[in-house]
C-alpha positions as CSV (number, residue, x, y, z in Angstrom):
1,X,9.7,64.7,-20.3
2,X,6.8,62.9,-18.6
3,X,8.3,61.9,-15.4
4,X,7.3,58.4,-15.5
5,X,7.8,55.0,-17.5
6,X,5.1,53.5,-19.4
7,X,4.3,49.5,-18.9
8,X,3.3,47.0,-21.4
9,X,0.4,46.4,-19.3
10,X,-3.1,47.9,-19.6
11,X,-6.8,47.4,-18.0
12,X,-6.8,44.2,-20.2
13,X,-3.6,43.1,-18.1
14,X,-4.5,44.2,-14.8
15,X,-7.8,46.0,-13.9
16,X,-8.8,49.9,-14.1
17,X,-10.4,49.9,-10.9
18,X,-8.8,51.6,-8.3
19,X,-8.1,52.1,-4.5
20,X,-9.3,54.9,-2.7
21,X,-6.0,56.5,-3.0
22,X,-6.2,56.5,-6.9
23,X,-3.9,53.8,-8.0
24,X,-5.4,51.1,-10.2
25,X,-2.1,48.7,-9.2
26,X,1.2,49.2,-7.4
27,X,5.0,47.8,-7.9
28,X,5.7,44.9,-5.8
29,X,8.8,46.3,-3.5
30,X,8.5,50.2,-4.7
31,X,6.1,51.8,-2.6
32,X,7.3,54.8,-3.6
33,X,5.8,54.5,-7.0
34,X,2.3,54.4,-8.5
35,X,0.5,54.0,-11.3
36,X,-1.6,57.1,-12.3
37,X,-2.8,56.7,-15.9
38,X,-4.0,53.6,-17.4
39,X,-5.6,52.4,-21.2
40,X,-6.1,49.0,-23.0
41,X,-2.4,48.6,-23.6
42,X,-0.1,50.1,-21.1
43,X,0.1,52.1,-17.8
44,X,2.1,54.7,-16.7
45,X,4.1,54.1,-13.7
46,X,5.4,58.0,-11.7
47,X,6.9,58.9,-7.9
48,X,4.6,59.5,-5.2
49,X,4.1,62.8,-4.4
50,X,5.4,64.2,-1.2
51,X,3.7,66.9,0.7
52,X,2.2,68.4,-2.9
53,X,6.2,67.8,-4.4
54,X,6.7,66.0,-7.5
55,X,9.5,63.8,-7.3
56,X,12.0,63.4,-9.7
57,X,11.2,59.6,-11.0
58,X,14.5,57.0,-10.9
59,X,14.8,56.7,-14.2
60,X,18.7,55.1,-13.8
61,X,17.0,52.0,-12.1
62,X,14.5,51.0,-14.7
63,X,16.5,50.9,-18.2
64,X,14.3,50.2,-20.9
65,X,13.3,46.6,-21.0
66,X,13.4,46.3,-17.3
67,X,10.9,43.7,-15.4
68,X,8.3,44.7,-13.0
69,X,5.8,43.0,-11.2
70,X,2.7,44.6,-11.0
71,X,0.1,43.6,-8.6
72,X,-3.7,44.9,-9.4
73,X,-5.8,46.0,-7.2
74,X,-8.6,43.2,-8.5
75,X,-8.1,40.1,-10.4
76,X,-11.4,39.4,-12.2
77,X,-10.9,40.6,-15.5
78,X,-7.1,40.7,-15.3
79,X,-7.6,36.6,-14.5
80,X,-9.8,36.8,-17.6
81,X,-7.2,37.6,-19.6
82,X,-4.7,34.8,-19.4
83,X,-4.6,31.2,-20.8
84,X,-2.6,30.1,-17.7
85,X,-1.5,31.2,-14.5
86,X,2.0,30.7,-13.3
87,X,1.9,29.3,-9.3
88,X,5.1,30.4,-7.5
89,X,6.3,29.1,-4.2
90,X,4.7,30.4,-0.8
91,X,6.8,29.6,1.4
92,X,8.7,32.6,1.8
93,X,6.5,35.8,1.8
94,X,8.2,37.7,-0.9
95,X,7.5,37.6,-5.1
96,X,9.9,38.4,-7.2
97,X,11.2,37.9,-11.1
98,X,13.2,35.2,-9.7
99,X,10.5,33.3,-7.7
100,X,10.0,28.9,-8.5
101,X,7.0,28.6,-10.8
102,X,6.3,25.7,-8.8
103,X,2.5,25.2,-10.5
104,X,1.1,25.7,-13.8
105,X,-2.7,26.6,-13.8
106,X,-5.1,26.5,-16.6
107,X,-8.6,28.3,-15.9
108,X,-12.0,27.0,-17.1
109,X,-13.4,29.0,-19.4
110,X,-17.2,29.6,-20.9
111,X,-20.1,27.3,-19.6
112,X,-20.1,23.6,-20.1
């Protein structure tokens, strides 16, 4: 096998451009994961390397159909891409699946 998961969530979704270190997004709360491959549709999420090592990915904690949050690296055209935008709560500094949607946003679009 591949070693990694694939995400329904592509350069439409999030963005292709990446950091300096190569990853285009990372996993909020795994920074022992990264995304190395991206297309349209989906990216594909593998262990950081360690000193040239593959590691083994953790397969056992993301079961198929599992959540993750990914956070891109730039929001222009992954804000482009989404009829609303979900506010959570910030007053705790931590995101997660389970956050308050405490705001729903609606972006203007096109030139009036």
């Amino acid at each position: 096998h591949r070693n990694a998961i694939m995400v329904d969530a592509g350069d439409t979704a999030l963005t292709k451009e990446s950091t300096p270190q190569g990853s285009m997004c990372s996993v909020l709360g795994r920074p022992d994961l990264e995304s190395y491959r991206m297309s349209q549709e989906i990216t594909m999420i593998r262990s950081k390397s360690e000193e040239g090592r593959v590691k083994p990915f953790p397969f056992q904690e993301f079961p198929l159909g599992s959540t993750l949050l990914l956070i891109p690296n730039h929001s222009c055209l992954a804000a482009a891409c989404f009829e609303e935008y979900h506010v959570v709560d910030g007053k705790t500094n931590s995101v997660s699946i389970k956050s308050e949607v405490v705001e729903k946003w609606r972006p203007v679009k096109g030139w009036h």
